[in-house]
Residue frames as qw, qx, qy, qz and C-alpha x, y, z in Angstrom:
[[0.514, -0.699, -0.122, 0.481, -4.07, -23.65, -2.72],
 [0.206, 0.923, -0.061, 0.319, -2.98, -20.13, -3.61],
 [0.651, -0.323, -0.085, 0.682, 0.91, -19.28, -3.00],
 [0.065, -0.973, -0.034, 0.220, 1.61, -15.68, -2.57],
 [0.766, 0.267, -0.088, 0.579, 4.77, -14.45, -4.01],
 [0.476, -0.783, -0.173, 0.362, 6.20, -11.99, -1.21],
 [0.635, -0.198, 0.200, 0.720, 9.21, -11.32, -3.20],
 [0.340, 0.493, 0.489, 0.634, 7.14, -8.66, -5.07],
 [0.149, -0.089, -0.100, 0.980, 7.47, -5.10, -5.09],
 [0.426, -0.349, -0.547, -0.630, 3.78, -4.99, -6.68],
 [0.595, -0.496, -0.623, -0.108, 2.32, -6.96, -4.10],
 [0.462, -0.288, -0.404, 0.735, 4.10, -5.27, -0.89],
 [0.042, 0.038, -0.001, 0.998, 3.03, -1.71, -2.37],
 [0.389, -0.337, -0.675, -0.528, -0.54, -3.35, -2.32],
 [0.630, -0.547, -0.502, 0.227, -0.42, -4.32, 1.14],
 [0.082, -0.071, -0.071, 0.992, 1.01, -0.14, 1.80],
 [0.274, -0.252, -0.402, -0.836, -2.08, 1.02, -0.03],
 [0.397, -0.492, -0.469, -0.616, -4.17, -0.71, 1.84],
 [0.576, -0.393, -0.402, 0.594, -2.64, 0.01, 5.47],
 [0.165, 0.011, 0.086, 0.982, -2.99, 3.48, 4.28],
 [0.228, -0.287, -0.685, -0.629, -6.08, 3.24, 3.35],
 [0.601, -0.303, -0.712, 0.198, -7.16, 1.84, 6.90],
 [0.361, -0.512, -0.389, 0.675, -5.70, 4.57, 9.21],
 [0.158, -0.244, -0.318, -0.903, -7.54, 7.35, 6.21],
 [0.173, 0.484, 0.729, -0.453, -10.91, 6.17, 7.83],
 [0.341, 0.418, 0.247, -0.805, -13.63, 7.82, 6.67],
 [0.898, 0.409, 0.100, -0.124, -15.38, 6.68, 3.27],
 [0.576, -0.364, 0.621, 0.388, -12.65, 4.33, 1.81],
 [0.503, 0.642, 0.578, 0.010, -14.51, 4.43, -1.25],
 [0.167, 0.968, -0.170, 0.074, -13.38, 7.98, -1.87],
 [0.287, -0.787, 0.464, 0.290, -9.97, 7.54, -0.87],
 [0.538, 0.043, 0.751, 0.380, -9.40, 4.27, -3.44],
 [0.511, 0.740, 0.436, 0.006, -10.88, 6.39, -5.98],
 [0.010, -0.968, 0.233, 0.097, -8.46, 9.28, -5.40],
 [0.241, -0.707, 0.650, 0.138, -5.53, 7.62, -4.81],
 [0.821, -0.031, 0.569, 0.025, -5.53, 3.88, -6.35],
 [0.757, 0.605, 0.133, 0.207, -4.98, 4.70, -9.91],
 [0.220, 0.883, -0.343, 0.233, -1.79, 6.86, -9.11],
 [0.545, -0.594, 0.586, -0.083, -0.47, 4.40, -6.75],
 [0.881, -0.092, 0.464, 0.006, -0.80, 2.06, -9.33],
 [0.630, 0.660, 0.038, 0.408, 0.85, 4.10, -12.22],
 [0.161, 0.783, -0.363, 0.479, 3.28, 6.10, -10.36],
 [0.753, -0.566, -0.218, 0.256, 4.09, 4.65, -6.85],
 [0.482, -0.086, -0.235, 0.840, 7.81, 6.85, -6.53],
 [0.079, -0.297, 0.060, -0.950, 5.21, 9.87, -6.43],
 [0.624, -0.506, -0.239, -0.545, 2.27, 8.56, -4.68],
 [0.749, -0.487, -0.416, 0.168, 3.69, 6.62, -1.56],
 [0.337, -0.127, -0.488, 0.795, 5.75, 9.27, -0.11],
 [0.304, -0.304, -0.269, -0.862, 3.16, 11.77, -0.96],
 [0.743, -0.464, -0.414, -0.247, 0.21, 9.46, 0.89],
 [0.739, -0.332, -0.453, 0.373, 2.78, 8.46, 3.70],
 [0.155, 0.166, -0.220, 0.949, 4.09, 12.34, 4.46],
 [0.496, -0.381, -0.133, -0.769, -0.08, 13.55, 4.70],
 [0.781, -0.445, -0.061, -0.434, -1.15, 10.72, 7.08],
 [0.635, 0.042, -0.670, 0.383, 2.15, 9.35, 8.62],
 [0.126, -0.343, 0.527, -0.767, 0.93, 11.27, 12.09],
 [0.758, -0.199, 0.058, -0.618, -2.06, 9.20, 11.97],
 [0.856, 0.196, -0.471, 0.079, -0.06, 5.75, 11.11],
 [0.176, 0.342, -0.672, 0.633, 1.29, 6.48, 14.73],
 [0.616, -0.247, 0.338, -0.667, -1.86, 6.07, 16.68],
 [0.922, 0.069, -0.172, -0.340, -1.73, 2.85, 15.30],
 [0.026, -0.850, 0.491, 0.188, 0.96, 1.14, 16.51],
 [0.625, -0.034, 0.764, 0.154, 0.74, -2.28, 15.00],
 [0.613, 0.771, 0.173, -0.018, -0.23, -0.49, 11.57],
 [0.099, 0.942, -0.316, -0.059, 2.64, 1.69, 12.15],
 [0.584, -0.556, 0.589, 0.066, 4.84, -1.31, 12.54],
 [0.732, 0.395, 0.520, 0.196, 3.53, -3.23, 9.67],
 [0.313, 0.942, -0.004, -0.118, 4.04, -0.11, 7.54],
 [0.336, -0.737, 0.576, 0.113, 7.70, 0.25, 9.12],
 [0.661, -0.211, 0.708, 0.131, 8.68, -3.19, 8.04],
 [0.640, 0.654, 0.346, 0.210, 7.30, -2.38, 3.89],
 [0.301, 0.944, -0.129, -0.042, 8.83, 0.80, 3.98],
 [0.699, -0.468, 0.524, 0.134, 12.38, -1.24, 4.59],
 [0.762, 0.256, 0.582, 0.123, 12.00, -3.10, 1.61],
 [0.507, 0.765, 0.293, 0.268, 12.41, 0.10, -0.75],
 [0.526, -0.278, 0.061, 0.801, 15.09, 1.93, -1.09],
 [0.253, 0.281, -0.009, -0.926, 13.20, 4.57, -3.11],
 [0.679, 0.414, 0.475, -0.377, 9.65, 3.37, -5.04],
 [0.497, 0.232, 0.678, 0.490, 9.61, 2.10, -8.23],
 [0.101, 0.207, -0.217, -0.949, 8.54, 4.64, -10.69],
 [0.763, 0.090, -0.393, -0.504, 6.13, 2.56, -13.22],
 [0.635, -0.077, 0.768, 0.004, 4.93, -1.32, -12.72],
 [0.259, 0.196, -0.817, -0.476, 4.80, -3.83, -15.03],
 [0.600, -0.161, -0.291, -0.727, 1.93, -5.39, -15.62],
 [0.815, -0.286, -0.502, -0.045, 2.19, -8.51, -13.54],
 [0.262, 0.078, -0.493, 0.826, 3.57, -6.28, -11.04],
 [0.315, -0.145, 0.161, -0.924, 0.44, -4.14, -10.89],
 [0.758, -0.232, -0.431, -0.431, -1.69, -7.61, -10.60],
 [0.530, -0.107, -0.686, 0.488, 0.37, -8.46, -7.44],
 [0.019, -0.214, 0.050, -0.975, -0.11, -4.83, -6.50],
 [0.632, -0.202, -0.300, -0.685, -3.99, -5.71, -6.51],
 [0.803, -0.210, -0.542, 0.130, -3.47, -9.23, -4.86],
 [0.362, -0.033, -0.558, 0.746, -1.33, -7.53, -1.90],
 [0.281, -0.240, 0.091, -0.925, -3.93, -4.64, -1.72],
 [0.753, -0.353, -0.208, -0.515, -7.00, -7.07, -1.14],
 [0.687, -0.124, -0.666, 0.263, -5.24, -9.79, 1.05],
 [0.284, -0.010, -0.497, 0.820, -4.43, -7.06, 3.36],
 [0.505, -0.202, -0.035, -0.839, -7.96, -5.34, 3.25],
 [0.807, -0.186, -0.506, -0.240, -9.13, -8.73, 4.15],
 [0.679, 0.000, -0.623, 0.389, -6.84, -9.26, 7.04],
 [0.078, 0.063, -0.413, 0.905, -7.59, -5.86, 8.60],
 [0.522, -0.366, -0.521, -0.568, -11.08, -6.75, 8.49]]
């Protein structure tokens, strides 16, 4: 049995990314190309950046928009840089949550 560690700042921005990702639609493919490597080296410039361009669409959704609501809480402003076992949570939050919105 796998235990998650919630308390991370990695993993939570993982499970953003890929609630973003979701209400982008269209080839996801492209968008995790565009955007995954800068969320995962910069998050304090990529999540407001992603969440300003498609936060009208994260309303039609409103159980996305809720989840969302409840990560963005957690940050008082974004980390700048992870650390490496930050950016492997980062990865672990991103796919649990692609998996769950399956």
């Amino acid at each position: 049995m796998i235990f998650l560690s919630i308390d991370s700042d990695g993993y939570w921005l993982g499970c953003l990314f890929a609630l973003i990702e979701y209400v982008a639609g269209g080839n996801k493919s492209s968008f995790r190309s565009r955007y995954f490597g800068a969320a995962l080296n910069c998050p304090a410039v990529t999540f407001p950046r992603l969440l300003s361009m498609y936060r009208d669409v994260i309303t039609c959704y409103p159980d996305i928009q809720r989840m969302v609501w409840l990560i963005e809480l957690r940050f008082v402003s974004y980390p700048i840089s992870l650390s490496t076992p930050e950016r492997d949570k980062f990865v672990e939050g991103y796919t649990y949550q692609r998996v769950f919105l399956r």
